[in-house]
C-alpha positions as CSV (number, residue, x, y, z in Angstrom):
1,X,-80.7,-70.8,-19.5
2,X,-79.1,-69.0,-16.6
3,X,-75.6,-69.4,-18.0
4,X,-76.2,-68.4,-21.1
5,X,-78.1,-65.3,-20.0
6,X,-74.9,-64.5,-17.9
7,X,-72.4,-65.0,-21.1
8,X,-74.6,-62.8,-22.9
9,X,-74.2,-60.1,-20.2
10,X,-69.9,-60.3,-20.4
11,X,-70.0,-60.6,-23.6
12,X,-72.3,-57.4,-23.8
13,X,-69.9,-56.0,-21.1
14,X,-66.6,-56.8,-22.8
15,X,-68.2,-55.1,-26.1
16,X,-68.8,-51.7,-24.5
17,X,-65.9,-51.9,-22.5
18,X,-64.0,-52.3,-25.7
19,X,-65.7,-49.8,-27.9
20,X,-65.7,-47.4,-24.8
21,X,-62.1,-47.6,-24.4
22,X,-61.2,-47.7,-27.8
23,X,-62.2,-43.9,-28.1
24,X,-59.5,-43.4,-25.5
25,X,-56.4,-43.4,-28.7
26,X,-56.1,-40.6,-31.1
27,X,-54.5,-40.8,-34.6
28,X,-53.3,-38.0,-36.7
29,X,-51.2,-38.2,-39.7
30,X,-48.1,-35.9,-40.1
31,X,-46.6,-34.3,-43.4
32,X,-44.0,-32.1,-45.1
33,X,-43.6,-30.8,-47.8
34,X,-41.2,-32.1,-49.0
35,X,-42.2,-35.6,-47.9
36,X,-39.1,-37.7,-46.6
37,X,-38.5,-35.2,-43.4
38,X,-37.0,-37.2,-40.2
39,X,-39.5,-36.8,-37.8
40,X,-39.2,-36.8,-33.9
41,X,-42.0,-36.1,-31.1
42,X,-40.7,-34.9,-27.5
43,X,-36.7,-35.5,-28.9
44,X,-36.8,-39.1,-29.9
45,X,-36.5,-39.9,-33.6
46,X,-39.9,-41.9,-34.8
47,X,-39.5,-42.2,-38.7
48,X,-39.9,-40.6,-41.7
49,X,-42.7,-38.3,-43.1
50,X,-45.6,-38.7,-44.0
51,X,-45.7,-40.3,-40.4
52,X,-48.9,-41.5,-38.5
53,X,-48.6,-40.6,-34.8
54,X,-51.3,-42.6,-32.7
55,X,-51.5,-42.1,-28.6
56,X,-53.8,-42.3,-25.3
57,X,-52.6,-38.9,-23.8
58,X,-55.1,-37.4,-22.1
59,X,-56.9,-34.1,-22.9
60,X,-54.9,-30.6,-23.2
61,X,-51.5,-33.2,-23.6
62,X,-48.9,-31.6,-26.1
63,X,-46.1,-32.7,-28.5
64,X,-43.3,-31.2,-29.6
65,X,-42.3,-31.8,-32.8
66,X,-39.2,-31.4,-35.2
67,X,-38.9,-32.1,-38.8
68,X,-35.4,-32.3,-40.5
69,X,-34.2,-32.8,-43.7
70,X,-31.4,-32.3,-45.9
71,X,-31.2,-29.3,-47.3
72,X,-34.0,-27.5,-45.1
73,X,-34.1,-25.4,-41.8
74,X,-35.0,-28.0,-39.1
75,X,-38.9,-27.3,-38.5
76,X,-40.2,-26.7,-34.7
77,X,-43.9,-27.1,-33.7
78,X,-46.0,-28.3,-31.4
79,X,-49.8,-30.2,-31.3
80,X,-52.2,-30.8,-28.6
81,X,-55.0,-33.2,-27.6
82,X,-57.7,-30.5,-28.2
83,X,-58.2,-30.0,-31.7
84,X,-61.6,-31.7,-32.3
85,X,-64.1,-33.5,-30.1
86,X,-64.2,-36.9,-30.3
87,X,-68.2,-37.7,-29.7
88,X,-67.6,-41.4,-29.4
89,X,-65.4,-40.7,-26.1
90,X,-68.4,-38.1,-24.9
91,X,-70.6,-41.0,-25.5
92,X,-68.6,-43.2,-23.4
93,X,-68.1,-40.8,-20.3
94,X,-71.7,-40.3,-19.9
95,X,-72.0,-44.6,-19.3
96,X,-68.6,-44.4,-17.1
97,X,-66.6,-40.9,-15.9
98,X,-63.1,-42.3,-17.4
99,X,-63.9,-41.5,-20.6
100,X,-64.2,-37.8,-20.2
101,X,-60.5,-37.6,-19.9
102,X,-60.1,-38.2,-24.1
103,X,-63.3,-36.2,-25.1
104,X,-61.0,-34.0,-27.2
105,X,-58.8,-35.5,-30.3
106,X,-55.9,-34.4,-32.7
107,X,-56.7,-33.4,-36.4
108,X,-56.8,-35.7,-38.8
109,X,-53.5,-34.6,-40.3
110,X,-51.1,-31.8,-39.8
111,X,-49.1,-30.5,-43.0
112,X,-46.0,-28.5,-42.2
113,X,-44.2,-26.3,-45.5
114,X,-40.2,-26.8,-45.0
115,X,-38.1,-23.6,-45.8
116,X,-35.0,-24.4,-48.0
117,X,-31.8,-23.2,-46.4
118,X,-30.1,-20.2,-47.8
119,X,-27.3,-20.4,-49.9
120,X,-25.0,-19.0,-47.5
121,X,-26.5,-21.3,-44.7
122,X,-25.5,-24.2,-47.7
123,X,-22.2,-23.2,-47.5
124,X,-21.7,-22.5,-44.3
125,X,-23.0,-26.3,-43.4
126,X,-20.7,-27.8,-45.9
127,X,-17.8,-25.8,-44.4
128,X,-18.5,-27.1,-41.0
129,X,-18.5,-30.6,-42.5
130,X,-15.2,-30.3,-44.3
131,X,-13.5,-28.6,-41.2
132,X,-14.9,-31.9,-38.9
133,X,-13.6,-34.4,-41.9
134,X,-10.6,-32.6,-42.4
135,X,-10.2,-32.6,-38.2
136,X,-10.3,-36.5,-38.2
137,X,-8.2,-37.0,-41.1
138,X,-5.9,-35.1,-39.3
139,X,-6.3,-37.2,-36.2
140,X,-5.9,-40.5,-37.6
141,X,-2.3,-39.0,-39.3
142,X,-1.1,-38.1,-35.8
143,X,-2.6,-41.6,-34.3
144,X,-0.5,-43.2,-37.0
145,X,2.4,-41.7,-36.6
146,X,2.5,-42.2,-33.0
147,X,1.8,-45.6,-33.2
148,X,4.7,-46.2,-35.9
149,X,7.2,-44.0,-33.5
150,X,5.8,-46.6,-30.8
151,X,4.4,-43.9,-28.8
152,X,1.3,-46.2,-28.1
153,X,0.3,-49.6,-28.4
154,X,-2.1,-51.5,-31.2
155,X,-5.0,-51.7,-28.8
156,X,-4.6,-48.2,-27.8
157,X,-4.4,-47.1,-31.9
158,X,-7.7,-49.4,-32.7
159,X,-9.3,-48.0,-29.7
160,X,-8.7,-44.2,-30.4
161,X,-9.4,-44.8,-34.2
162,X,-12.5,-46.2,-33.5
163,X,-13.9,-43.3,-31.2
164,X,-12.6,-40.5,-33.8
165,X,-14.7,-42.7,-36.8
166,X,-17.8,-42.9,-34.6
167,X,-17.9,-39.6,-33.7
168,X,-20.9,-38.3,-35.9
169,X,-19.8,-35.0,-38.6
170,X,-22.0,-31.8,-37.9
């Protein structure tokens, strides 16, 4: 009887620890309009809107995000881990004081509107894009050349070729 009543009492332990700390992650679900926006929190890409961001930050912790997408300004915002009160996490701070650091929660979801570029902007990207393609063309021509006027090597060609084609066009 004695062991049983003390597997009762973990088990009863383990539950409340795990419903207790449970409260401690936040979710909220990210949009844009339109949908397919890259998305990245604090600089690092994390997928593809609509996007659901869930974390254990502690309260008052911000994000930064950015939205980009073909076509559209790049979108700049922030959220915070203050938006709503999350009762369960009040609940759980009054059993034990740990808690009380995830009391507050983010939204549900945040929607952000994306602004079309301008036309000029349009061009003005596409330019830039044509000059860098154009550049590298012009690059490999010279590499070529030098390496037919056996100016430099094979190796050194491959090598130089393969830099200029993995360099990414703005």
């Amino acid at each position: 009887m004695d062991k049983n009543s003390f597997t009762i009492k973990a088990l009863a332990i383990l539950l409340a620890g795990a419903i207790l700390f449970s409260s401690c992650a936040s979710s909220t679900m990210i949009y844009s309009s339109p949908d397919g926006a890259k998305v990245f929190l604090n600089g690092e890409p994390v997928g593809k809107t609509p996007y659901l961001h869930t974390d254990t930050k502690i309260v008052g912790s911000t994000t930064t995000v950015r939205l980009e997408k073909e076509g559209y300004n790049p979108f700049y915002t922030t959220f915070s881990r203050d938006e709503e009160v999350d009762v369960g996490a009040i609940i759980g701070g009054i059993f034990v004081w740990v808690p009380f650091l995830w009391t507050m929660k983010y939204k549900a979801s945040h929607t952000y509107e994306m602004v079309p570029l301008s036309l000029d902007e349009m061009t003005k990207s596409n330019a830039v894009q044509q000059d860098s393609t154009k550049n590298s063309v012009e690059k490999l021509r010279e590499l070529k050349q030098m390496l037919d006027e056996k100016l430099i090597t094979q190796e050194e060609f491959d090598k130089a070729k393969k830099k200029i084609l993995e360099t990414p066009v703005n």
